[in-house]
C-alpha positions as CSV (number, residue, x, y, z in Angstrom):
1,X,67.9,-24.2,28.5
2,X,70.4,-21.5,26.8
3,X,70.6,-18.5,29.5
4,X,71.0,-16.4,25.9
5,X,69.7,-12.5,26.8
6,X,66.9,-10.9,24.2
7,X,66.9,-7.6,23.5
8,X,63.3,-6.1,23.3
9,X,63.3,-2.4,21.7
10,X,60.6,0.0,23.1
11,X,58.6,-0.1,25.9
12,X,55.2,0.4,24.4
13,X,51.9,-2.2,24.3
14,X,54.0,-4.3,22.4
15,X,57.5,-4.5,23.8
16,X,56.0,-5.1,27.5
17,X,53.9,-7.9,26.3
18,X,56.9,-9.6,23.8
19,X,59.0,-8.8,27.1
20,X,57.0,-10.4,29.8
21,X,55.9,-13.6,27.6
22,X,59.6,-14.3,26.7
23,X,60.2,-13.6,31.0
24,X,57.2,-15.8,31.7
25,X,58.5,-18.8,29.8
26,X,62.2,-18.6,31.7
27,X,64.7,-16.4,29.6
28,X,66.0,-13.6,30.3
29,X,65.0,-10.1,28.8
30,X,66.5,-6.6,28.7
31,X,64.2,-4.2,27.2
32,X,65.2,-0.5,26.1
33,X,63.2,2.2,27.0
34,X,64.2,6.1,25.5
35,X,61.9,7.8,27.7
36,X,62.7,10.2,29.6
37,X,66.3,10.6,28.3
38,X,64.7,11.2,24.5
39,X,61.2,12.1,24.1
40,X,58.5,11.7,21.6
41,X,56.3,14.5,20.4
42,X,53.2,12.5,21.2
43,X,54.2,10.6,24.6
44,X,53.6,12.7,27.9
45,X,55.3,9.8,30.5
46,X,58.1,7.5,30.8
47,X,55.5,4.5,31.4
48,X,55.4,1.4,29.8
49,X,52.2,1.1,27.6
50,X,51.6,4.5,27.6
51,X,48.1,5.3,25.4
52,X,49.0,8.1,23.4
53,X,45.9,8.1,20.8
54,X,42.2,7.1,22.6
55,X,41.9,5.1,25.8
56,X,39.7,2.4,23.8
57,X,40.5,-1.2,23.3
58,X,37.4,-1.7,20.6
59,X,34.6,-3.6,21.0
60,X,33.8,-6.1,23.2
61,X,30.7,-7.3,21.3
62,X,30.7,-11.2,21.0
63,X,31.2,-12.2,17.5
64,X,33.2,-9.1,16.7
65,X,36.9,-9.2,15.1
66,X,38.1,-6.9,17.5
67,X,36.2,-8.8,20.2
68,X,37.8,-12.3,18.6
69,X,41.5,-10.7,18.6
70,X,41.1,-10.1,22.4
71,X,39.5,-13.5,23.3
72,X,42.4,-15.1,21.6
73,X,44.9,-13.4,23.9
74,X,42.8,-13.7,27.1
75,X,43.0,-17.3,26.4
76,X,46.7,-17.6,25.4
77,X,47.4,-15.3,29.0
78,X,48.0,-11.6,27.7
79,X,49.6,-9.6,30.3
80,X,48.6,-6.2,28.8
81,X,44.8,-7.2,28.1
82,X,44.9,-8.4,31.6
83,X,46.0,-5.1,32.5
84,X,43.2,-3.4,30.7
85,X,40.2,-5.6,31.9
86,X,41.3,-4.7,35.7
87,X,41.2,-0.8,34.7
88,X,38.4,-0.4,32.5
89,X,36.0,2.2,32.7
90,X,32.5,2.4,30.9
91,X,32.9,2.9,27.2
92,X,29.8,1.4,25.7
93,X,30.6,-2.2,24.2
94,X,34.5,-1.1,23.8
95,X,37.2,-2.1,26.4
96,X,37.9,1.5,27.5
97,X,40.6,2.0,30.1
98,X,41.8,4.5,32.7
99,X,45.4,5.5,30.9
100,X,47.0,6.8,33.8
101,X,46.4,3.5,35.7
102,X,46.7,1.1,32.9
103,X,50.3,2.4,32.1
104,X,50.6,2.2,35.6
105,X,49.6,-1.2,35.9
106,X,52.2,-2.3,32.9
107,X,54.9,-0.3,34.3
108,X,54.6,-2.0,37.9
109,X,54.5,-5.8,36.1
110,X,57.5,-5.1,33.7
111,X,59.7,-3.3,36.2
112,X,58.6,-6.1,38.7
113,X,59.8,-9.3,37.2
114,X,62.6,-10.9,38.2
115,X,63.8,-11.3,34.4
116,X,62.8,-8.4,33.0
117,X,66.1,-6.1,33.0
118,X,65.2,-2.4,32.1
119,X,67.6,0.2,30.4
120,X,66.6,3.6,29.9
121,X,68.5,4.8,27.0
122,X,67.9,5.4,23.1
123,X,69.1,2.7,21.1
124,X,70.4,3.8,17.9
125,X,71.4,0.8,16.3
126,X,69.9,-2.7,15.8
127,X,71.9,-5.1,18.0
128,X,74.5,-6.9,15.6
129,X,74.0,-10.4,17.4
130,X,71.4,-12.0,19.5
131,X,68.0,-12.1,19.6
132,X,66.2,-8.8,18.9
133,X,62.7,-8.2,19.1
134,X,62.4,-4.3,17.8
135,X,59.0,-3.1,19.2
136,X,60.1,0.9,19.0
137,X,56.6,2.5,17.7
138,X,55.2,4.1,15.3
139,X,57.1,7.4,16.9
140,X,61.1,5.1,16.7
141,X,63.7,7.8,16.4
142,X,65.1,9.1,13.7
143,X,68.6,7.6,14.4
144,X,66.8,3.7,14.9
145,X,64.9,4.5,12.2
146,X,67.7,4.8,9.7
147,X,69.7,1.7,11.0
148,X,66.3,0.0,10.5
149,X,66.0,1.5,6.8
150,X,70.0,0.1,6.3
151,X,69.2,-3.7,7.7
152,X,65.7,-4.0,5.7
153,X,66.9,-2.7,2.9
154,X,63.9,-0.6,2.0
155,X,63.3,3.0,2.6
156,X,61.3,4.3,5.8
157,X,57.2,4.9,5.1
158,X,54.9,7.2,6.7
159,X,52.0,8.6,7.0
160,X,50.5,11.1,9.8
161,X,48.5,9.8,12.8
162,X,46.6,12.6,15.3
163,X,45.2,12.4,18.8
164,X,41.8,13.7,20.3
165,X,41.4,16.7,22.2
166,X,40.5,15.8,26.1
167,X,38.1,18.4,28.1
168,X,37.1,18.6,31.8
169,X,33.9,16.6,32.4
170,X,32.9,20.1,34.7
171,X,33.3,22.2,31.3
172,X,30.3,20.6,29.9
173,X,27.2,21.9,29.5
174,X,24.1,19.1,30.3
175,X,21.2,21.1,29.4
176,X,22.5,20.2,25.9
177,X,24.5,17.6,25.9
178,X,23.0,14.3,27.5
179,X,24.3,10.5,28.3
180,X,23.4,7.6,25.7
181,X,24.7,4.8,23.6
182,X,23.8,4.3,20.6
183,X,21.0,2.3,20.6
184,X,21.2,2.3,24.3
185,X,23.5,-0.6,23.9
186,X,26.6,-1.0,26.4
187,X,28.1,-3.7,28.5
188,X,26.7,-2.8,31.4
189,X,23.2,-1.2,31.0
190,X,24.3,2.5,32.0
191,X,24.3,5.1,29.2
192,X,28.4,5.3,28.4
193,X,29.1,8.5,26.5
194,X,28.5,12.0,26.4
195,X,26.7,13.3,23.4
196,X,26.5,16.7,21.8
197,X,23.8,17.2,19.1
198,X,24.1,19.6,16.0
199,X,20.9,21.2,14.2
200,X,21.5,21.6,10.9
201,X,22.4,25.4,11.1
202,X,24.8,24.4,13.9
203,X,26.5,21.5,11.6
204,X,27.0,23.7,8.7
205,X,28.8,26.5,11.1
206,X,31.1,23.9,12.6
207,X,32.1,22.5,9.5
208,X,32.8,26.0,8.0
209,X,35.2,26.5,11.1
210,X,37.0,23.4,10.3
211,X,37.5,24.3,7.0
212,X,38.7,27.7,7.6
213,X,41.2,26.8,11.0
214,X,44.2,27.7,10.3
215,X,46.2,24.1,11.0
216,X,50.0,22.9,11.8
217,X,52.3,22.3,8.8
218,X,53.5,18.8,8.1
219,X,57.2,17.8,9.4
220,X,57.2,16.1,5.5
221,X,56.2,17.2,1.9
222,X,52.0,16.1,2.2
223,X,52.7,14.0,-1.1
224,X,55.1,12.2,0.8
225,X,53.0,11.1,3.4
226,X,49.3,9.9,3.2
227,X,47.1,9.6,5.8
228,X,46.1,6.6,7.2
229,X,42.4,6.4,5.9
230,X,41.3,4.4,9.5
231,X,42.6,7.6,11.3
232,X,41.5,10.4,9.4
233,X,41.8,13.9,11.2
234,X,38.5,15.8,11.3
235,X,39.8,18.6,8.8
236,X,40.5,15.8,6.0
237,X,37.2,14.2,6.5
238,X,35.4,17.3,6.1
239,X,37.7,18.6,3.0
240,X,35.8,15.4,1.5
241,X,32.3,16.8,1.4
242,X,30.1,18.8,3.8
243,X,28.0,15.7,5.0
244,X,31.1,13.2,5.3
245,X,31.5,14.3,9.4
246,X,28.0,13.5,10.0
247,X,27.8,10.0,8.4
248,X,31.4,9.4,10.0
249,X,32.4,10.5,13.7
250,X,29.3,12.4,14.0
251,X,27.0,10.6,12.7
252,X,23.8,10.5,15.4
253,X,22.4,7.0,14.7
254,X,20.7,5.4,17.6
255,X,21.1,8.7,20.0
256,X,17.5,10.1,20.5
257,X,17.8,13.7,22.4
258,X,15.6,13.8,25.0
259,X,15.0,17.3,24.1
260,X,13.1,15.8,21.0
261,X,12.7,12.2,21.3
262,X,14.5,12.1,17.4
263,X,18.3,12.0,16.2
264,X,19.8,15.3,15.7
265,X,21.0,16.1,12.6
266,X,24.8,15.3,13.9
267,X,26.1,14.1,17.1
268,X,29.8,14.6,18.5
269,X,30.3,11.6,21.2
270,X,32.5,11.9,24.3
271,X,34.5,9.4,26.1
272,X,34.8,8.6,29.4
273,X,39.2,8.9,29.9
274,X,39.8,7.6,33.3
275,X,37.9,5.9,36.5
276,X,37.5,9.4,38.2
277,X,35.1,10.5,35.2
278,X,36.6,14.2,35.3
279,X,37.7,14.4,31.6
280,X,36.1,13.0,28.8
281,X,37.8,12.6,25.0
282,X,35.8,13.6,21.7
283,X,35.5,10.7,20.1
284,X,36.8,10.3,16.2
285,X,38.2,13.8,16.7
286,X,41.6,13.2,16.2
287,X,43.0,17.2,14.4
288,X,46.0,18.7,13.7
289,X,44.6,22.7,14.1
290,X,46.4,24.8,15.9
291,X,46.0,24.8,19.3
292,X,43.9,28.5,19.4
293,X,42.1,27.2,16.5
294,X,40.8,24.0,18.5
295,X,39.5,26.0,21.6
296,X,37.6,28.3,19.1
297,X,36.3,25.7,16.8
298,X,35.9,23.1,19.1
299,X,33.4,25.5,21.7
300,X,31.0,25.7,18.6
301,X,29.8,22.1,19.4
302,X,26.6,22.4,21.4
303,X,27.5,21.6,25.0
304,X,30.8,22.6,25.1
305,X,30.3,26.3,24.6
306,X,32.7,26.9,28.1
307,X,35.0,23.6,27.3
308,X,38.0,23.3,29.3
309,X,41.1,21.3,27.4
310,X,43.2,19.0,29.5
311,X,44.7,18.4,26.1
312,X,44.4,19.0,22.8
313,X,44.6,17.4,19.3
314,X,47.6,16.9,17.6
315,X,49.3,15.4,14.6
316,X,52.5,12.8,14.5
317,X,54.7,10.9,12.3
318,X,54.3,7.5,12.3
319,X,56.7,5.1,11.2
320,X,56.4,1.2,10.0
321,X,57.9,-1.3,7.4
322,X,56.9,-2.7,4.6
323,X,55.9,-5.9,6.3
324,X,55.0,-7.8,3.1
325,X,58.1,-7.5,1.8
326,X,60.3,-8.1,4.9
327,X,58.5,-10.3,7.2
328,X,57.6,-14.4,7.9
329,X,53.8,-15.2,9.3
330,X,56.2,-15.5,12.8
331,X,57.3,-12.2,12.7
332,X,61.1,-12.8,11.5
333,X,63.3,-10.5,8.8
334,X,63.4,-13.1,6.0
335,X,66.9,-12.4,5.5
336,X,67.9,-12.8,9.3
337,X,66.0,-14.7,11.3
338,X,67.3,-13.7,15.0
339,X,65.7,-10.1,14.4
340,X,61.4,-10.1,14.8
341,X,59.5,-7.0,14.2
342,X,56.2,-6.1,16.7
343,X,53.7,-3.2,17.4
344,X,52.9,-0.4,14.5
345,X,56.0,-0.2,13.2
346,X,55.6,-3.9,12.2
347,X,52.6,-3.3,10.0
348,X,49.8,-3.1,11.8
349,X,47.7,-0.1,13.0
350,X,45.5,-0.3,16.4
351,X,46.4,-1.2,20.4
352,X,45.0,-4.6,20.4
353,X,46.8,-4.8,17.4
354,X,50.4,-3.8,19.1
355,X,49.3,-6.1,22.0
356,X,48.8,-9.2,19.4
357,X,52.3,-8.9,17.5
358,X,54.1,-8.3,20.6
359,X,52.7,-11.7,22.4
360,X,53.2,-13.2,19.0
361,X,57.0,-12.1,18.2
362,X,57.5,-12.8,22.5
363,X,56.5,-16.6,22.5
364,X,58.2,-16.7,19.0
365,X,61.1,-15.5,19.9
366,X,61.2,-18.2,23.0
367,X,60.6,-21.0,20.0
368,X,63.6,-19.9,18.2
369,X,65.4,-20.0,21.5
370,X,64.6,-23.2,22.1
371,X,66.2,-24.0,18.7
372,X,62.6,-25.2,17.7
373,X,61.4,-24.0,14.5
374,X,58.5,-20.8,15.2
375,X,55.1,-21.9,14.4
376,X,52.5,-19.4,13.3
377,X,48.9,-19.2,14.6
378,X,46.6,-21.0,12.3
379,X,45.0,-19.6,9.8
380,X,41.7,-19.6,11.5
381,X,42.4,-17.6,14.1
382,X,42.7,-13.5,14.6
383,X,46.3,-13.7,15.7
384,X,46.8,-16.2,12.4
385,X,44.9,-14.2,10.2
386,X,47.0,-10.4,11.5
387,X,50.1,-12.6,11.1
388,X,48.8,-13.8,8.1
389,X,48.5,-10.2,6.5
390,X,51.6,-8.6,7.3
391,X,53.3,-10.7,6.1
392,X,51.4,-11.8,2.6
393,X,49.9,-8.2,1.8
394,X,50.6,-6.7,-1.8
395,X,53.6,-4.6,-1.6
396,X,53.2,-2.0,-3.5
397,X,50.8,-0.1,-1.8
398,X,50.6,-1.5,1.3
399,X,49.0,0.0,4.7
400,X,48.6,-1.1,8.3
401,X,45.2,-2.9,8.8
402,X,43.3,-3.3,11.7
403,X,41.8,-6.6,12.4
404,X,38.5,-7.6,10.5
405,X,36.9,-10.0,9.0
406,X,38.3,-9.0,5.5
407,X,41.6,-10.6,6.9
408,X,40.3,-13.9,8.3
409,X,39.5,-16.9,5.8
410,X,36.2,-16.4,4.2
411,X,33.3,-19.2,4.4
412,X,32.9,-21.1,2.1
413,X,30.0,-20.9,-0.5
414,X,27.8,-23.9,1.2
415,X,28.1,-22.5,4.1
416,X,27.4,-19.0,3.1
417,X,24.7,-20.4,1.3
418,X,23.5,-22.0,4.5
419,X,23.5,-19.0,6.4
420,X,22.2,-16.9,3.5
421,X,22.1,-12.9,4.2
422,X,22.6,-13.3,7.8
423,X,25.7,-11.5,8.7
424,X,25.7,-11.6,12.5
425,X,25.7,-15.8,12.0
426,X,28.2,-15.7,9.1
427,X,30.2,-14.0,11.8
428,X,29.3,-16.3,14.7
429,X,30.6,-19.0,12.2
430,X,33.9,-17.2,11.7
431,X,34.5,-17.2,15.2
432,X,33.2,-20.3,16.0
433,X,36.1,-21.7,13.7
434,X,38.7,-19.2,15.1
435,X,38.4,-20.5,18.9
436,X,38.0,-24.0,17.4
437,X,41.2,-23.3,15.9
438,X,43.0,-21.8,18.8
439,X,42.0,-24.6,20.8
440,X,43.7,-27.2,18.9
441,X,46.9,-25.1,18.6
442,X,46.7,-25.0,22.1
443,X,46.2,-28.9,22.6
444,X,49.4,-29.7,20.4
445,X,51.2,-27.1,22.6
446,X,50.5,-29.4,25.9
């Protein structure tokens, strides 16, 4: 077996899980961290895997795509979701985690191995020979960035990202706000988030004040950069009509206020953020207001009249190729096959996401050291299908998906017909094939 190093760029979800599947199957690895000799304006540590968005994995319902994605990886012997199963805290039916821990927890396993070598320095160039996995984020520097631009070809894309304020779980009021999931579903029985209900009068004044806040400037020209329509902050969301909060983030389906046994008129749902339960994060409320402007606006929500902010919103660049037109289903430039792409700035937008394209470019990457020829997922299968999509989109106007059923291989119409309007079996059905599908892959593997 060649002793050949691989260079893994960025120690994020998907660099530590490229970087510890390429150590787990023998090779050596060295993988380049920036942090804390360059920063980010989004990261607050120099962990590996540090959550800089929400502290949620998405759901864990059974029959899910998100839920599929995960299974896939528990099976193949994720590192990072292992991670996050041993630090999760309640969060409903999504796979929530303690951030502080579960970075933690990464950090100790990828510092830890034997062949994992870590540098702490900014790479600034893409390595001109070997193996290179380049797993930088969606937040790669400015100077990587541009070397990446030269090798691809193609010019750099954006569009903004933001993060959700976090409050102390002391600064909020329960005589209004009160614990529920929505529909009193969770994994666990207990009542998972935090809710704050909204009257109408109390809607329409909140919305006014997210209208009016006065909010950060964009680093880039706004025609230059579209939002990513999955991630919208609050203040673009509302600029599309006065009820679009309230059947999006706030919407307060299947939460009945035990103040009046009915929905309220809107709901804003907190998180629990870590296994000590003393800060919560407001779900969907990802902003880029001024930081004045998000105490004021944010203490009009019922219950958190006295909010205390651990943190507050804020909005980012984020950076990724155009996969479709630079990628193979494995992850490899199609004009030099020794460089893979993983994580956001390959394409794809969402942790579990990150996780999948690092395993995927990391056992890959061990294939085309092997001098065997890589072999995407099938088909089938999440990991196949998120492959699948990167790497086969339309061009033109392409944008980082999440995983969902769109992007995994439809029935077909005697089956649907079979099924008939039952979504929850046309689903089971989908996954049914996916782990059917995984499971052979796996046997020829042996």
């Amino acid at each position: 077996m060649t002793r050949e190093t691989i260079n893994v760029l960025g120690g994020g979800l998907a660099g530590s899980e490229a970087a510890w599947q390429i150590a787990q199957a023998g090779f050596d690895v060295t993988l380049y961290e920036m942090r804390p000799v360059a920063t980010t304006p989004a990261h607050q540590t120099d962990r590996f895997g540090e959550l800089v968005c929400s502290n949620s994995l998405k759901s864990e319902t059974e029959n899910s795509a998100p839920w599929l994605l995960k299974n896939e990886l528990r099976k193949l012997g994720s590192m990072v979701l292992e991670v996050a199963d041993e630090y999760r805290v309640p969060g409903g039916q999504a796979l929530t985690v303690d951030r502080v821990l579960f970075a933690e927890g990464i950090t100790k396993r990828v510092t830890e191995h034997p062949r994992i070598h870590i540098v702490r320095e900014e790479v600034k160039t893409v390595p001109a020979e070997g193996t290179v996995i380049i797993a930088s984020g969606p937040l790669t520097s400015d100077a990587l960035a541009k070397d990446i631009a030269r090798i691809t070809g193609s010019e750099r894309l954006y569009f903004y990202d933001a993060i959700s304020p976090i409050v102390e779980a002391d600064s909020i009021n329960y005589d209004v706000a009160f614990r529920a999931s929505r529909y009193g579903k969770s994994m666990d029985g207990t009542d998972d988030y935090v809710n704050c209900p909204f009257n109408k009068e109390e809607y329409n004044r909140f919305v006014d004040a997210v209208l009016a806040a006065e909010v950060y400037e964009p680093h880039i020209p706004e025609d230059a950069t579209p939002f990513f329509e999955a991630c919208l902050p609050v203040e673009e969301i509302a600029r599309r009509g006065r009820d679009t909060l309230r059947f999006g983030p706030m919407k307060p389906t299947g939460l009945d206020d035990p103040r009046s046994g009915r929905w309220a008129y809107a709901v804003v749902q907190l998180r629990q953020e870590n296994l000590r339960a003393d800060s919560y994060n407001l779900v969907g409320f990802q902003n880029h207001m001024r930081f004045a402007e998000q105490a004021r606006v944010m203490r009009l929500i019922p219950g958190l009249e006295n909010a205390k902010f651990v943190r507050y919103g804020q909005i980012h660049r984020n950076t990724y190729i155009n996969a479709p037109s630079l990628l193979t289903d494995t992850l490899q430039l199609r004009n030099d096959r020794r460089v893979f792409f993983a994580g956001q700035i390959s394409g794809v937008e969402g942790y579990v996401e990150s996780i999948a394209t690092g395993f995927m470019a990391g056992i890959h990457a061990v294939s085309f050291l092997r001098g065997e020829q890589p072999r995407a997922l099938p088909r089938a299968t999440a990991l196949g299908s998120l492959c699948h999509y990167i790497s086969g989109a339309e061009a033109k106007n392409y944008q980082p998906a999440n995983i969902t059923f769109d992007l995994l291989p439809h029935l077909d119409e005697e089956t649907k017909k079979k099924l008939k309007r039952d979504k929850h079996a046309r689903h089971a059905e989908v996954c049914r094939r996916g782990q059917e599908a995984l499971e052979e892959y796996r046997a020829a593997k042996v």
